[in-house]
N, C-alpha and C positions, 0 to 999 in steps of 0.2 A: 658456603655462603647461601642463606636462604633468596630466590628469588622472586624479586617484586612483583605482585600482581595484580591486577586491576587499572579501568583505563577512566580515571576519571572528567567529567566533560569539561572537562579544565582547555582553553584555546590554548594556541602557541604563542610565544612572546615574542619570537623572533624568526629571521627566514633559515636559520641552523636546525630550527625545527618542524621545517618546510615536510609534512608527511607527503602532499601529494605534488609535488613538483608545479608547483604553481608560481616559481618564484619570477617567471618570464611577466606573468600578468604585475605582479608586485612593481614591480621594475617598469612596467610602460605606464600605472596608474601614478608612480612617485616624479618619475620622470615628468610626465603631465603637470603635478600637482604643484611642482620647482617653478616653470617655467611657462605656466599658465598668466594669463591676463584676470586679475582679482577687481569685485567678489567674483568666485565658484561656490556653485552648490553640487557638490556629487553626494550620488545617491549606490550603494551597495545594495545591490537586492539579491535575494535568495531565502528559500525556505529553512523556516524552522532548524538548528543544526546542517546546518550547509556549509558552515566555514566563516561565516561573515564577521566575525569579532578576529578570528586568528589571522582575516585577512587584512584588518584595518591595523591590530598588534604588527604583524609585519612590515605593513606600512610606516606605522610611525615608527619603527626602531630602522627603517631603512634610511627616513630621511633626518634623522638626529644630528646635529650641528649643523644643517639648511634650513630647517625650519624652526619656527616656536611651536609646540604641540600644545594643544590641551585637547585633556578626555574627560566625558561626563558619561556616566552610564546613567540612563535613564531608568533602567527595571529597579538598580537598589536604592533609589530615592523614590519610585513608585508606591514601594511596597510600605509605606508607611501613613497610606491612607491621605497624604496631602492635599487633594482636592483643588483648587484653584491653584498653589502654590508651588507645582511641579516647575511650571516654565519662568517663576522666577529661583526657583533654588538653581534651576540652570542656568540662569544668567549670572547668578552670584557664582558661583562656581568659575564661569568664564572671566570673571571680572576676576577674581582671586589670583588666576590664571595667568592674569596679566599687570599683578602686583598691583592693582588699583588701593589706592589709599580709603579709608575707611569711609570716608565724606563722599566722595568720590560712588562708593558702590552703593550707599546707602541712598544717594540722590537717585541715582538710574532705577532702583530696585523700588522706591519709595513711587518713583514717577512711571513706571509700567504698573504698580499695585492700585495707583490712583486713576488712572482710567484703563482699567483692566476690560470693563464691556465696549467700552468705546472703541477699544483696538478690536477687538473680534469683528465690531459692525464695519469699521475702514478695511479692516484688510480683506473679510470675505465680499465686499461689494469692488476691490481692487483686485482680488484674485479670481474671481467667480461671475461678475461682470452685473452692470447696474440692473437688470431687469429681476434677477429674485432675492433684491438686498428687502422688498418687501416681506418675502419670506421668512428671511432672516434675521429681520427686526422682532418679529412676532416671538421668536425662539428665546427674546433674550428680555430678564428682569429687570423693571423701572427704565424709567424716561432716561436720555439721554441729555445731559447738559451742553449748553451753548459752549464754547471751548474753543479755542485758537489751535484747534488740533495739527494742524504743520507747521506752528511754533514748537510745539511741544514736541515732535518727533523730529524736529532737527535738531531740537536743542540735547536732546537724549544722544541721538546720533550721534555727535560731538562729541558729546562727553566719552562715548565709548571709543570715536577712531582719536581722540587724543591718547589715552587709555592706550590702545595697540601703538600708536607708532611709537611712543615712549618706551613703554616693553621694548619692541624692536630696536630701537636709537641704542637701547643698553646692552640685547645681548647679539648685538651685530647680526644680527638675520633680516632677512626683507619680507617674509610673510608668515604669519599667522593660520596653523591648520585648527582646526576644532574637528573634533569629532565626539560623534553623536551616536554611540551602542544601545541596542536592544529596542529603538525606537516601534517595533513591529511587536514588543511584548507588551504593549500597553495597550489601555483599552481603546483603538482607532479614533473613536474622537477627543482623548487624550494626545494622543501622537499628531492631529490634526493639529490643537491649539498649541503645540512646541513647535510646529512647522510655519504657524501665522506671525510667533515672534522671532521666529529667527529670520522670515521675510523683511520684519518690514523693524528690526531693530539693529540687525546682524547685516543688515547687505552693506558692507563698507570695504572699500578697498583694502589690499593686502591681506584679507582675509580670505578663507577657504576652506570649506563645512562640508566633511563627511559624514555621511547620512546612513544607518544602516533601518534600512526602510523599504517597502514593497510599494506601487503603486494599487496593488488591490487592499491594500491595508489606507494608504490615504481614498480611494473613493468611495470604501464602507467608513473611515470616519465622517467623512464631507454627509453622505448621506443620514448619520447616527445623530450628527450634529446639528444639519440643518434642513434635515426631512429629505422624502424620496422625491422633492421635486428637482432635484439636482439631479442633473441626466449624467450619463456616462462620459458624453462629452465636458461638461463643465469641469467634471474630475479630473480629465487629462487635462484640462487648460490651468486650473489648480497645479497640479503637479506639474505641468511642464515648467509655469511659471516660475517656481522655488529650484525646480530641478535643471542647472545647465546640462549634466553628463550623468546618464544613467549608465549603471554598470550590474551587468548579472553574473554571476558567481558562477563560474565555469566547470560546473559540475563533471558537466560530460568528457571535460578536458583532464580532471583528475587522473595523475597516475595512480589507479585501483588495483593495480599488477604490484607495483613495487611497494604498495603500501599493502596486499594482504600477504605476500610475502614474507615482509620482515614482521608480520604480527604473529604468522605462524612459525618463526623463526624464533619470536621471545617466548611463545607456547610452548617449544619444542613437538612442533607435529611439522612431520616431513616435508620439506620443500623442492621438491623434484618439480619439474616443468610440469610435471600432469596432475599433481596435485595439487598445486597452483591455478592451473587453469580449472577443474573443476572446483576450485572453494570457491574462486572467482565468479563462477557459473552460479552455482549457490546463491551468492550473496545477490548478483548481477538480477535475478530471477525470481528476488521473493524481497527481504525490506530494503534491496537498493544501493546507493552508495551517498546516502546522505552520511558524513561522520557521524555524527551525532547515536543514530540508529545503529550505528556499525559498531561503535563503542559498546554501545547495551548489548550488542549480539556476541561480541569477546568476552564481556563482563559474565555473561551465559554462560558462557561456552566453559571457562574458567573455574566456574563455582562446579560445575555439573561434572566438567575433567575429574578433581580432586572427589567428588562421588561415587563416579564410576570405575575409579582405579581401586576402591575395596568393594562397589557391590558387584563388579563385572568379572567374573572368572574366566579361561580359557578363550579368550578371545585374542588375536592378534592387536597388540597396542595402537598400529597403525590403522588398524580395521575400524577400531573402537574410535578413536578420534573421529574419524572423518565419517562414520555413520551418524556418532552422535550430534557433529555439526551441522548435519543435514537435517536429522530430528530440528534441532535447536531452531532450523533456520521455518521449516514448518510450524511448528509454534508461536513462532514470532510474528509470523506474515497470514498463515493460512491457519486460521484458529479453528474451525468447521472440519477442515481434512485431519487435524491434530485430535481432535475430539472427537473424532470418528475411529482412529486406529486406536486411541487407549477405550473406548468404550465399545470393541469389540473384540471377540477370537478374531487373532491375525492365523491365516494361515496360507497357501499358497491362491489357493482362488481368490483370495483377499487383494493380489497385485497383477492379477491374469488380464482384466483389462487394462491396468498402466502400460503394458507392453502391444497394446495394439493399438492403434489412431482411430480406428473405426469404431472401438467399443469407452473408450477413455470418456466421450464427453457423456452418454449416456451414464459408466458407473459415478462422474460428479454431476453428474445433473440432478442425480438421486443423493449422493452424500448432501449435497446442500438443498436440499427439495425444493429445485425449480425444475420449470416446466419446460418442454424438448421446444418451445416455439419462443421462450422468454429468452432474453439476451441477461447475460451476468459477464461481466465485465471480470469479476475474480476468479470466475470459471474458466475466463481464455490467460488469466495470466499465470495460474494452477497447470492450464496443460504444457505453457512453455516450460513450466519450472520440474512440473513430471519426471525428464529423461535425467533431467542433471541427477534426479534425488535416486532416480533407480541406479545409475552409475554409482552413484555414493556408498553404496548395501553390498556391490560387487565385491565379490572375492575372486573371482576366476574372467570377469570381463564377457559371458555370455550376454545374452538377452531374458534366459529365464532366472530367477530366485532359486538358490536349494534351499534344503530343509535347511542346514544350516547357517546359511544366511540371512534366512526367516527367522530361527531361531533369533541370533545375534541382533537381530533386528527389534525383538521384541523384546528381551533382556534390557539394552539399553533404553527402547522406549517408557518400562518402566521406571527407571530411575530419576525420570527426564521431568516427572509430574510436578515436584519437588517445585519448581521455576514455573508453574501454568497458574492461571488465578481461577480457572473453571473445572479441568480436566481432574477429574478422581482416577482410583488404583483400581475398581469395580468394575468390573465388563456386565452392559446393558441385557449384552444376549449371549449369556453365559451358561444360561439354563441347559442341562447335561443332554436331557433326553428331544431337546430341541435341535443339539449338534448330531447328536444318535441318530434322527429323524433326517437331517440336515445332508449327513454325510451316505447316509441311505439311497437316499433320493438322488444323488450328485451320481454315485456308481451306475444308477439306473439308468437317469439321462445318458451319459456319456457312451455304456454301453447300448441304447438303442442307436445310438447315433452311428455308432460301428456299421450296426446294422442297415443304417440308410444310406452309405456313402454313395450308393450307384445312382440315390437322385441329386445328392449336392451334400457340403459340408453343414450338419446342424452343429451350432454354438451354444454350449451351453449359458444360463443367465441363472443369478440364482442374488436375492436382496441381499445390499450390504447391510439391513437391519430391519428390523419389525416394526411393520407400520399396518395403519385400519384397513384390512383385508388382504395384507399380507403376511405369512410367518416366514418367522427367518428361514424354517425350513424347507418352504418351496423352491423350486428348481424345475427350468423348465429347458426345452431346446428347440431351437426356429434355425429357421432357411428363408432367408430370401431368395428371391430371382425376378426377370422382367417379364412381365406376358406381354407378350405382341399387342396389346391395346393401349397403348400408351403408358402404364403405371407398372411398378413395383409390386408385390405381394410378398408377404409374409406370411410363411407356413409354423404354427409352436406346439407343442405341445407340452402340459404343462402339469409338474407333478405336485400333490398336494395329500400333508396326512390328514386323514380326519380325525383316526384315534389310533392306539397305539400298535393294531395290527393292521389297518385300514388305511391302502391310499386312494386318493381321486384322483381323475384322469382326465384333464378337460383336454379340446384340441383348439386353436383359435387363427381365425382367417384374416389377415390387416393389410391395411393399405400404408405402404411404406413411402414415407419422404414423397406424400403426393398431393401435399394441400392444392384445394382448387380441385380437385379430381374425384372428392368422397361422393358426386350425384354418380357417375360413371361406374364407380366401380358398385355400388349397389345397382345400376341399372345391369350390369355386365353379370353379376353372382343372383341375384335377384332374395327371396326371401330364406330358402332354405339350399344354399348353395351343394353344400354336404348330401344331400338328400335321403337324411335323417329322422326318426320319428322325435329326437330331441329338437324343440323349437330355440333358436338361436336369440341370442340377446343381441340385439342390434346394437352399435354404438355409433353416435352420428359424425366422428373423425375420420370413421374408413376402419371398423372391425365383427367379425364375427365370434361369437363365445359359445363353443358347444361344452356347456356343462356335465363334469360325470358322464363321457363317454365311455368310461370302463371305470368300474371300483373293483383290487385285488386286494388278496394278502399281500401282505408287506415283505414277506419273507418266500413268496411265489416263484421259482426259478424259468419262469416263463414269461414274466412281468414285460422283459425289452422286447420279444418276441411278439407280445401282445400290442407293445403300443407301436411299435414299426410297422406292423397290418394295418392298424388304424389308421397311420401317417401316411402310408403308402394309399390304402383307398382316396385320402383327403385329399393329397396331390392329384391323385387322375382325378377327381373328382371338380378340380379348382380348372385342370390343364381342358378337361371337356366343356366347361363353361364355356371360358374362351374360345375354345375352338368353333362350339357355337352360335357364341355372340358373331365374330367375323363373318359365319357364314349369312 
């Protein structure tokens, strides 16, 4: 038997298909909604795909033969361009609802069509309070006629609680629920004026109107509606006044354990405690636990599975799953870091800083080109999600990447592009004799560095891609340390090709994590700290740039020996400043 798949954004009907264990809230809202004192206005709030339709579905299939239900979905009578006549198709709906005879609906319908301005100006100067009904009049076309207006809305009134208790009288129930779906898909000052007549047309006893609704969705319609002179305050006073019982959609409460479980259970990818808790991690880390999202990331995962089981060869099944779910969950969330690893050679120094805290926010501060003093908010939720996605690539449970790991790692990423709406199959800096240059330069570094251990550990640093005045194939290696005068320094040295037998050798002096301190530290080094016949480029953050302090052959087997000397003089060079600055 072939199996089903795909999770379409279809709600639940019932609490039998309670995914996150939410059936305790179900049960205190119905409970509530029994034995409540009518009219109620409850309001469901939560974002976008949060649950809030499967949560009102389970509701009304909870309390079936205690109450009379009626549902109106607002977004599919939306969509048909209706214009003024959304919040009476809802009324007629409601009235159908409740078997009203034909005379009957078409009075009620006929007589909110008939002064349709005239309610908007009553209930926003009743909802929103008399001092900016001047406001509000201005908003609204043609005069207003002379009118017995609280004849006319009691006599409506009537007609509609005669209407419900008569339903009621027949099929033995004592209240009336309504509810109200998708009200936050509409354009907010639409969702406003379904909110004004279910105020002041719908407040009738035995009834009780759930609402899936946001409050920041009624205070951008208030203000869409009737201008920004409408403070924040009037908007709560709006909504509290419609709104007896707000309810937020207990996201946080969701069982997301036992619901990513059983999805990787109809996947068939292993369900062990530890791979549960990192896919949890995964998800927890990057688009979330809204359903809605989480759906579209299965639906992913799904299509991309059935891909990679013919373009993936030699990979362990298990391996292949849960790497690619990690890809999948990057792409979804972190589009930049996604776009980064298919548009470059991935290789080991490619995840050399993911593995260290100290070097992590600098190599994303460059993936996403901001700057070491700006704040990015997707930067700090990239570094939480970091450790989860290095776990995910593990085969052996180290800290470092092997080759083949890497490998595995890059196999799947291509496959993956398939489901990207940006990311191509083309590497940016693919260019051959750029890695030739690239990888050059890296042995260089590394080996002068051997060479410097007796003054401190240098770090190699080398771009995650070519940008204006840098090539991919520079690489360079710094040390910091504290000099006794308050600040940080940093010691680089920095390799660069010029042509294809030719490198350059710059050396560079920086003031490390010292803002506030860049007058000090030029006062302490002064102009030519190095005391060089190369004149230094100054930079006013706290750096010194000695350009072309050495150009060799490329292929020189004396090269780290050469620039170690130089580093070595720079440091005493840097340590005697200091020493006599202090003095």
């Amino acid at each position: 038997m072939i199996r089903t798949m795909g999770y379409p954004d279809k709600p639940v009907a019932s609490i039998n298909e309670d995914l996150f264990n939410v059936e305790v809230y179900v049960n205190a809202l119905c409970s509530f909604i029994r034995s409540c004192e009518t009219p109620m206005t409850i309001s469901i709030q939560g974002d976008w795909g949060s649950g809030k339709t499967s949560m009102m579905n389970m509701m009304k299939a909870n309390m079936q033969g205690a109450v009379w239900p009626i549902w109106f979905n607002t977004w599919q009578f939306s969509q048909f361009d209706m214009g003024n006549a959304l919040a009476f198709s809802m009324m007629d709906v409601i009235l159908k609802g409740l078997d009203c005879e034909n005379d009957v609906r078409k009075k009620i319908i006929n007589g909110l069509i008939g002064f349709g301005k005239r309610v908007v100006r009553n209930v926003s100067d009743y909802t929103l309070g008399g001092e900016i009904t001047g406001v509000i009049s201005n908003s609204l076309e043609g005069p207003a006629q002379e009118v017995d207006f609280a004849s006319e809305i009691s006599e409506l009134k009537d007609k509609f609680r005669t209407a419900v208790d008569s339903k009621l009288e027949k099929e033995h129930r004592d209240r009336v629920v309504v509810f109200v779906d998708d009200l936050d898909r509409l354009q907010p000052a639409k969702a406003v004026e379904l909110l004004e007549v279910l105020k002041l047309f719908l407040d009738c006893d035995k009834c009780v109107f759930v609402l899936a609704v946001d409050y920041e969705v009624v205070t951008l319609g208030i203000r869409q509606k009737y201008g920004n002179e409408v403070t924040e305050e009037k908007g709560r006073s709006f909504f509290d006044k419609i709104i007896q019982l707000p309810f937020k959609m207990p996201v946080a409460s969701y069982d997301i354990h036992r619901y990513v479980r059983g999805m990787m259970k109809k996947m068939n990818i292993s369900d062990s405690e530890s791979e549960v808790t990192l896919f949890f991690n995964l998800i927890q880390t990057s688009i979330g636990f809204n359903p809605r999202s989480m759906k579209r990331l299965f639906n992913t995962y799904e299509l991309l599975d059935i891909v990679t089981e013919s373009t993936v060869r030699n990979i362990d099944d298990d391996v292949r799953k849960r790497i690619l779910f990690a890809i999948i969950c990057v792409q979804m969330c972190y589009e930049k870091l996604y776009l980064y690893f298919t548009s470059t050679r991935i290789d080991g120094d490619t995840f050399a800083a993911f593995t260290e805290d100290a070097l992590l926010d600098a190599a994303l501060r460059e993936i996403y080109g901001i700057g070491s003093d700006d704040s990015c908010y997707e930067i700090d939720r990239v570094k939480v999600f970091i450790p989860h996605f290095m776990d995910a690539l593990q085969m052996d449970g180290d800290k470092e990447l092997s080759e083949e790991e890497i490998s595995n790692f890059k196999t799947i990423l291509k496959s993956s592009v398939v489901t990207s709406v940006n990311a191509t199959t083309e590497t940016a800096d693919s260019d051959s004799k750029e890695w030739e240059y690239r990888n050059r330069n890296k042995d260089i570094v590394k080996e002068t560095a051997e060479k410097l251990r007796n003054i401190g550990k240098f770090t190699p640093w080398m771009p995650r891609k070519a940008r204006e005045g840098v090539k991919f194939s520079d690489i360079s290696g710094w040390y910091a340390w504290n000099v006794p005068v308050g600040f940080d320094c940093t010691l680089e040295y920095y390799l660069s090709r010029i042509s294809e037998f030719i490198i350059s050798v710059s050396v560079m002096i920086s003031l490390r994590d010292g803002k506030g301190m860049e007058q000090k530290f030029f006062d302490v080094f002064g102009d030519n700290p190095l005391k060089l016949n190369i004149v230094p480029v100054k930079e006013e953050w706290g750096r010194y740039i000695y350009n072309n302090v050495l150009r060799v052959n490329a292929n020189d087997t004396s090269i780290a020996d050469q620039i170690a000397t130089i580093t070595k003089n720079a440091y005493e060079a840097v340590n005697e400043k200091v020493n006599n600055y202090e003095q």
